[in-house]
Every structure is written in structure tokens, then in C-alpha cells.
N, C-alpha and C positions, 0 to 999 in steps of 0.2 A: 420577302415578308408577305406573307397573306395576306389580302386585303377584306375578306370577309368567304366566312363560311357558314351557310344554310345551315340551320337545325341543331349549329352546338348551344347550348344549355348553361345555366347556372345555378349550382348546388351549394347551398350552406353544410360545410358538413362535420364542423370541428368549431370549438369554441372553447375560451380561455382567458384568465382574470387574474388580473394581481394587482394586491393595495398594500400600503405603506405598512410595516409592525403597529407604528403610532397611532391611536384613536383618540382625537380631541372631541368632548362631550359638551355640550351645552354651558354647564356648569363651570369645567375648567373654563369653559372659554371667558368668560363670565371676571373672571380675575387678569384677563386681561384689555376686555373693553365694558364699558356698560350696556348690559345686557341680561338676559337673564332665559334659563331654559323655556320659559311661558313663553316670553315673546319671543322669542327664533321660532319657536313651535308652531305656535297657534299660527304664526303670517307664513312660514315656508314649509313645516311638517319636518323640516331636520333635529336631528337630535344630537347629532355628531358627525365630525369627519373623520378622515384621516389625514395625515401631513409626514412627508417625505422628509426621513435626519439625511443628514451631509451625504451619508456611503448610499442614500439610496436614489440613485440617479433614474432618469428617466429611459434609459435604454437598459436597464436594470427590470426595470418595471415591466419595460413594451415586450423585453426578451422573455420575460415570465411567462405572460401572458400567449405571447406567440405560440412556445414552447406545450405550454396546454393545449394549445387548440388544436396544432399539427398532431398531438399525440393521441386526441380524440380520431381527426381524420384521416386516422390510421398510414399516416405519412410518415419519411424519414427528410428532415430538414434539407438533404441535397435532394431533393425531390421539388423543392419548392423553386419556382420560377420567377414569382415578382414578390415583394413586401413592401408593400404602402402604410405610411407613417402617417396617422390621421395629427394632426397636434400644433398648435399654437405654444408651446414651452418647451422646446428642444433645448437639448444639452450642450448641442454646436447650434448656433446660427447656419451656418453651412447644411446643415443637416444630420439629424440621428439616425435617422432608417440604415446607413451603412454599418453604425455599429452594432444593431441592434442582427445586421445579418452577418456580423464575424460573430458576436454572443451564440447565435444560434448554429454556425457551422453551414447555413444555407449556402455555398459556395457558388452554386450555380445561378442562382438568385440575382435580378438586377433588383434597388433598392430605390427610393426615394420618400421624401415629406411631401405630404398636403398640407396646406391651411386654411381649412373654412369654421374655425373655431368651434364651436355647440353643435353645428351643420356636420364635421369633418367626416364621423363616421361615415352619413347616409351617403353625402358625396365621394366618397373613399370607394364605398359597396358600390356606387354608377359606375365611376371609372374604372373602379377591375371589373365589372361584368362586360366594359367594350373593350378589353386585352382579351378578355373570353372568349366572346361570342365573334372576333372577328380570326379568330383560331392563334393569334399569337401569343398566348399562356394558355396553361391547364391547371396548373396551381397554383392559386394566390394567398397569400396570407394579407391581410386588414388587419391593421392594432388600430387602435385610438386610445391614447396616453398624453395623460398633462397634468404638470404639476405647478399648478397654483398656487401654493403655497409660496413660491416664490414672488409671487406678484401683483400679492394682496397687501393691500393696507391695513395691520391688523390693528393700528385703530380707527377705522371708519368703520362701525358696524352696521353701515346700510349695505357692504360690502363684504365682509371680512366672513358674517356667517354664513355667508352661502355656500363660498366653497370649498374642495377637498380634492387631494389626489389620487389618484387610481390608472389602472390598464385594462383594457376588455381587447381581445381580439378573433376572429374568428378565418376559416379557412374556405373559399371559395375554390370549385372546382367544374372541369366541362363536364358536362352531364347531356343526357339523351334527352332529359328533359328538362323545360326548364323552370325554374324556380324561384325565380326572380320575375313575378307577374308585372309589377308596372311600378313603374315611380315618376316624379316631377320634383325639378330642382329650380327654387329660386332665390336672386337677389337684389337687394335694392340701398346703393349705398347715397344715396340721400340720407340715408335714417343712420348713419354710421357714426357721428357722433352720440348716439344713444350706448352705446356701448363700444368701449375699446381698450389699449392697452398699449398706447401711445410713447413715440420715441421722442424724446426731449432733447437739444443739443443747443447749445452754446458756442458763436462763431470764434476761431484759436485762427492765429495770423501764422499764418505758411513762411513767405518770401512776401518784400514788395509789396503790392496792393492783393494781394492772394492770401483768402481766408480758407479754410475747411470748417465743415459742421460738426463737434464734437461730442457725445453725451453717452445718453444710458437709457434705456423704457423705463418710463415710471406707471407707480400701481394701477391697477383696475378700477376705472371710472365708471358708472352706471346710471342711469336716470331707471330707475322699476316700475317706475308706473307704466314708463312707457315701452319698455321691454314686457310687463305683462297684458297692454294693451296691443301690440302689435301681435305676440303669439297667441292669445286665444281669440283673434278675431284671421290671422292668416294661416294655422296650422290646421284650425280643421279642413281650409278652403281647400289646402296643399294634401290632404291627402284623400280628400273627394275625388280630386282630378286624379292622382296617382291609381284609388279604386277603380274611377271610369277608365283610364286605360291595359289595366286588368282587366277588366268585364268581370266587378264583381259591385257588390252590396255589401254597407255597413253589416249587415245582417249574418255577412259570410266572415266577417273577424273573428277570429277566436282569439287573438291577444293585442291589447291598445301598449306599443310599446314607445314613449317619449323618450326625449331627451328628461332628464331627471334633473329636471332645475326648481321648480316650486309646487307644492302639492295641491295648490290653488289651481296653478296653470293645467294640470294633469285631471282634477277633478272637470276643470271647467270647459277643457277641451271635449273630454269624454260626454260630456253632459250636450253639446251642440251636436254631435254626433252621433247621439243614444246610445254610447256603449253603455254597456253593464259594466259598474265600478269594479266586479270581480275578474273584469276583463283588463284590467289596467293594469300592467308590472309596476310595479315600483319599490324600490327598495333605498329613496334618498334620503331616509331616515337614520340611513346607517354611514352614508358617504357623501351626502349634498350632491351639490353639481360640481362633477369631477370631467366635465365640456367634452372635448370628443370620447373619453372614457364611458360616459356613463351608458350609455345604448347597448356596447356591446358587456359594459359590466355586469348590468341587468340581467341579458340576455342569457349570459355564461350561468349565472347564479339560480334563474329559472330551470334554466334548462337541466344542470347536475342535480337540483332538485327533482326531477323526474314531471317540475311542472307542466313544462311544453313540452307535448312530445314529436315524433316524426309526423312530416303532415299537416302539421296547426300551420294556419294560416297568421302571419303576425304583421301589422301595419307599423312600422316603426318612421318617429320622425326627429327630426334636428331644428335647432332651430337657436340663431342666438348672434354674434358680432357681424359686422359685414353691415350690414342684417343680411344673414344669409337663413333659408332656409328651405327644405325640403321632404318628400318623402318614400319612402318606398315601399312597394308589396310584396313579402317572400312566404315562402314555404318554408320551415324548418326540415333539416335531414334528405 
């Protein structure tokens, strides 16, 4: 194994998205907790989700998405060397990334799940750019996929409206130059009962004086205040420090790309940072926060739009259970 090689590079160069058939709207939602389209609106800027039926599985979803991105990066699936599973709601506890590389025919491909929840993508994009840059891959596929729908309480509506399922994934590659300018990843699990997704179990008698722990994850807990005081007071800090080791200036962003979790949080980042609001992706009006999905969802949707094009400089960050949170500085194409 190489242990490190001079001068290889990291290229975004392929991007790809897929969401559920199903679009739940404000309004439906609305008939099944109290609530109502103004107030999901006006507090988080959603207006609907999507939500995964039975047949539509999570490696379903990730494989979609993969699938796009390698066909943008003008690849052929056995060409692909590693697929990293950004995601917190796999289909196996054991892990989905393996099925998601028989879905796609990647044969030669080693597979594995991450879990940094809201974080997963940006941490996803660090760890395959050190498979890259230390010559041990050349092609990587990134998905980030989760479906929430599973594991919402859909009647807590301090919870239920926020999120939505989805896949965004994109295709990293060595490059001569590189394109991955700078990031910083942090975490701090002190603050982890602020958000989680907790296993619950009940002691069941074995043999004798021998119990085992038995149970199930129950829904998604949240305290918001303090999930949106922690992100807009540590995400702009987190991608200060990722510009400084760029050697660049707010000034040099051409696109402020978040994690898509509340329109408040996105505005008020931006605004500590002086981006120009027309500099901010966002598209959670259509899909909520669909957690390690939405970065590269965003991104996919920008980009086939002909918004972003080769070259733009894009700050994207994560941020959200664990408390985890991060950011990176890339080059698109």
C-alpha cells in the first residue's frame, strides 16, 4: 500500500440525486399533526417533503443517485474503487454501502457506511480525499442518503416537520490539481443529548442471573433552540478556519452551500459572514432536511441547472447530531 503520494489532487467531477415519488406539503401534513402551512413556513422555510413508500429502500435511493453521478463523471461503475455511505438510516444495521455496490455493478469497489448524521457528507468528502491523496484510490463515489421518515414522530410537530428523505451523491477523483482547498472537522459530544436517535431496550433474562439488553431506536428527539444556537454561532467559525486554510476570503465564495436544515439558520449564517443571499443554495423548501442527503442534493440540482459552473468556488458545511460539525472548501469540475 502507498503510503502517501506528492501532488495527487482532488476533483469533484460527477454529481447525482434521488428523492422519494411521494411529496408531503405543508397542508397534507397538516391532517395529520396540528399545524399548519404558515407556521412550518414562516419558522423553517419548508413547504414540503418527501417520504420513502415500503419498495423504496434506502439503497434504492443511494444507488440512484450514485448511478447519476458516475455517469456525469464519465465513468463505468467497474471503474469505481471505494463508495462511502454518508447515513444514519441504513437498511441493514450492518451496513448498506455493499448493496448499494451490487445495485450498481461496482465489482471492484470496496464499500462501507459512515455515520456523522447532518455532518456525514462533508466528513464523507475528508475521508475519501485521504484514500486519494495518499494514492490508494482514484475513484470514489460519496452518496449521502437517509430516510427519516422512518424515525420521526409524526406526531411531535416540533419534529415531524422538518424532515424528509432523499440521496445526493457525487464522484471524487485524482486530479493534477487539487480541488479540495481546505476544510475543518469538528465534534463535541457533550452537547449530544441535544439531538439524537436513541436505542431503547429493556432487560430479557437469558440463563440464571444473565440478562441481555433488548429493544428497538425510538423517534427523533430535538431541543431547536439549542440546535439553532449552537449552528449559527459555530458554523460560520468552522468555515473561517476551513477558508484560512485555503488561503482564501469570504469575498472569494461564489456559492454558500449548507446543510439544508432551517432557512433561518442559512439566512443567519450567511449574514455573520456577509455572503450575499444570492449566494446561498438552497432548495429545503422542496425537501426539508433530508441530514447527510441534503448537501450533496443541493448541490446535484444547482449544478444540472447550469447554476454552478466549472471552477466556482463553493463552501459547503454540515452540521447537526453528535454535535458534529464541519466544513470544506472545493472547486466544482
Amino acid at each position: 500500500m502507498v503510503l502517501k503520494q506528492v501532488g495527487i489532487g482532488v476533483a469533484v467531477t460527477g454529481s447525482g440525486s434521488a428523492v422519494p415519488a411521494a411529496a408531503l406539503d405543508n397542508q397534507r401534513l397538516s391532517q395529520v399533526v396540528d399545524t399548519s402551512d404558515e407556521w412550518i413556513a414562516s419558522r423553517t422555510g419548508i413547504r414540503q417533503r418527501r417520504v420513502a413508500a415500503t419498495q423504496e429502500s434506502l439503497a434504492m435511493l443511494a444507488t440512484q443517485a450514485a448511478q447519476q453521478a458516475i455517469a456525469m463523471a464519465g465513468l463505468a461503475p467497474t471503474e469505481i474503487d471505494l463508495i462511502l455511505l454518508a447515513t444514519s438510516t441504513p437498511d441493514d444495521l450492518f451496513g448498506t454501502a455493499c448493496r448499494v455496490q451490487a445495485g450498481l455493478g461496482a465489482t471492484h469497489a470496496v464499500a462501507f457506511d459512515l455515520t456523522a448524521a447532518c455532518s456525514g457528507f462533508v466528513f464523507g468528502m475528508v475521508t475519501a480525499a485521504q484514500y486519494i491523496q495518499t494514492g490508494t484510490f482514484r475513484n470514489v463515489v460519496l452518496i449521502g442518503a437517509d430516510v427519516l421518515s422512518r424515525w420521526v414522530d409524526w406526531g411531535d410537530r416540533r419534529t415531524c416537520v422538518l424532515f424528509g428523505d432523499g440521496a445526493g451523491a457525487v464522484v471524487l477523483q485524482a486530479s493534477d490539481h487539487d480541488r479540495l482547498l481546505g476544510f475543518e472537522l469538528r465534534s463535541d459530544g457533550t452537547q449530544n443529548h441535544y439531538l439524537n436517535l436513541n436505542y431503547q431496550s429493556t432487560p430479557t433474562p437469558l440463563v440464571d442471573d444473565i440478562q441481555v439488553e433488548q429493544g428497538t431506536f425510538q423517534p427523533i428527539t430535538m431541543n431547536g433552540q439549542e440546535v439553532y444556537r449552537f449552528a449559527v454561532r459555530r458554523v460560520p467559525e468552522v468555515i473561517e478556519k476551513a477558508l484560512f486554510r485555503a488561503n482564501l476570503t469570504t469575498e472569494q465564495v461564489d456559492w454558500l452551500l449548507l446543510h439544508q436544515a432551517n432557512q433561518r439558520i442559512l439566512d443567519a449564517v450567511a449574514t455573520r459572514l456577509k455572503i450575499a443571499p444570492e449566494k446561498v443554495i438552497s432548495n429545503l423548501a422542496k425537501y426539508g432536511n433530508t441530514s447527510a442527503a441534503s448537501i450533496p442534493l443541493a448541490l446535484d440540482e444547482v449544478v444540472r441547472q447550469g447554476t454552478v459552473k466549472p471552477g466556482d468556488t463553493i463552501a459547503a458545511a454540515g452540521f447537526g447530531a453528535g454535535l458534529t460539525w464541519g466544513a470544506a472548501i472545493f472547486q466544482w469540475g
